[in-house]
N, C-alpha and C positions, 0 to 999 in steps of 0.2 A: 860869234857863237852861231853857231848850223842848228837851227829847229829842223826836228824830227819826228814825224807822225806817220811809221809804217802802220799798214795794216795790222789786224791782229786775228788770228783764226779762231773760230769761236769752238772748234772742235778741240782744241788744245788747251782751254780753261779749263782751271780746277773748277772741279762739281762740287756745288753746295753739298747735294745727297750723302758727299764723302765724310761732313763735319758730323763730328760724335755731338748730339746734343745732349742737354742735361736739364733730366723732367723738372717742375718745377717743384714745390714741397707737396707731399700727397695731403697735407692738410687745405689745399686748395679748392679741392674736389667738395669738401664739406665746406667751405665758406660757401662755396657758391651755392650752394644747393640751400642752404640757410638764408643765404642774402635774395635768392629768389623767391623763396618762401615768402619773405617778408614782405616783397617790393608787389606780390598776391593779394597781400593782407587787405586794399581798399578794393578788391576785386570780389572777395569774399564777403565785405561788410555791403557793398553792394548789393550781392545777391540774396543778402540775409535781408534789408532791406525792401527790393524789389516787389515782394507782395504788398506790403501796403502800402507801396507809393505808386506802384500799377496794376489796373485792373485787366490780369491775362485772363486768357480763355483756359478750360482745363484742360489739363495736359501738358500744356504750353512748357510751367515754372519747372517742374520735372527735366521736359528735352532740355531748356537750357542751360541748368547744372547740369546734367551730364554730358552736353559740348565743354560746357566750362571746365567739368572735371579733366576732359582728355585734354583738354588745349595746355590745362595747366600743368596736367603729368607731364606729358612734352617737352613743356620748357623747361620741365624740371631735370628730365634727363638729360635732356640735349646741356644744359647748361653744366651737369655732372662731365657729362663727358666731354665736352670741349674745355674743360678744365685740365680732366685729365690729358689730355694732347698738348699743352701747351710746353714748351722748351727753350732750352737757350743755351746759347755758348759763348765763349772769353776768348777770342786769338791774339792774338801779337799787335795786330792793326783794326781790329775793330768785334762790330757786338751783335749777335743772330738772335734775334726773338721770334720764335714760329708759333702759331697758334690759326685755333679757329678749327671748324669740324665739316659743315659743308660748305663755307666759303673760309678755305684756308690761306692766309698770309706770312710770309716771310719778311722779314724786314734786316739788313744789314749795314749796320749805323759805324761810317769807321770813325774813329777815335780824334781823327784829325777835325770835325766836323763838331765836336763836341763843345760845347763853351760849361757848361758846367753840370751837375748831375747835383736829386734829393732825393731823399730816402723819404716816405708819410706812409703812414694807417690809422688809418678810422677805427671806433671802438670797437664793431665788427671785427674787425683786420687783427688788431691787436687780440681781440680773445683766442684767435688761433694761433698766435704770434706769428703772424704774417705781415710784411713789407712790403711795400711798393717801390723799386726804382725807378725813378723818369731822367730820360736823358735830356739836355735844352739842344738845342742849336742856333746857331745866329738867323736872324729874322723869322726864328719861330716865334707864333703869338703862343704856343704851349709847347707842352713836352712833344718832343719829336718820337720819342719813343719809352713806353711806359711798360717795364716790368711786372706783372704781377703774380705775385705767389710765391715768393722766396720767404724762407725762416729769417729772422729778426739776424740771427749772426750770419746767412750766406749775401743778406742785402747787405749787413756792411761789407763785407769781406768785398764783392763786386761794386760798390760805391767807391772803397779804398783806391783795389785796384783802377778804377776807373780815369779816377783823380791821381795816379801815380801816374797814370799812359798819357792826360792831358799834362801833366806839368811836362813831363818829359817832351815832350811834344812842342811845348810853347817858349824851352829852355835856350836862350841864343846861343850860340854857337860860334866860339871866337874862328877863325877863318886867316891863312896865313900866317898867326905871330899877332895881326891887329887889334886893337882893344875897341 
């Protein structure tokens, strides 16, 4: 057997840019914007707080709700919209999850690399019937790669498939006639 490791030109790869992505459920946009709300909530009991457990100067309790206020609109938006940016795609040989707004990530998990995939949501999740898929991989301590924001039937429907491309994958393959 002749091992063979020509070069490869990197101007002659297919371009990600090319792959038609597919947004995630637009009820994602409202989880998140809900779940940050919440994750607020001992930020606000704080500040409700704050006077009588510190003695500010006047003025003070004022400026710092309304730093508080902008910081938390912020996160709230940003956390709106990088919701909405978030995407994915299905090919033949593996799985594209892009997200992220001012630090964006791409990630492309092939299928051969996969040892098993689960579908979870939290009572949050589920009110909007939204899923989570995480993908494993071998000597991951967690999911290698974690879906979020698909409708209850597009997670299974990509769980399915997912697990029909690992079987396939892992199925032996008789070779010459031999058993």
């Amino acid at each position: 057997m002749e091992l063979s490791n020509a070069p490869v030109d990197p101007n002659n790869l297919p371009a990600l840019e090319e792959v038609e992505l597919s947004p995630v459920s637009p009820r994602f946009a409202p989880y998140r914007l809900f779940s940050r709300l919440m994750s607020l909530l001992p930020l606000v009991f704080l500040l409700w707080l704050l006077p009588a457990i510190a003695d500010l100067p006047t003025g003070v309790y004022p400026l710092i709700l309304g730093v508080a206020a902008i910081l938390a609109s912020a996160s709230i938006a940003l956390a709106w919209l990088e919701a909405r940016r978030r995407t994915f795609a299905l090919r033949e040989q593996d799985l594209i999850y892009h997200g992220g707004l001012v630090i964006q990530h791409t990630t492309v998990l092939p299928f051969a690399r996969i040892q098993h995939v689960e579908t979870a949501s939290n009572p949050l999740e589920r009110s909007f019937n939204l899923v989570r898929v995480t993908c494993f991989t071998a000597g991951g301590a967690g999911g290698d790669l974690v879906i979020q924001g698909l409708e209850r039937e597009t997670a299974e429907r990509v769980r399915e498939y997912l697990l029909e491309r690992i079987r396939a994958l892992n199925v032996p393959t008789l070779q010459d006639g031999h058993d």
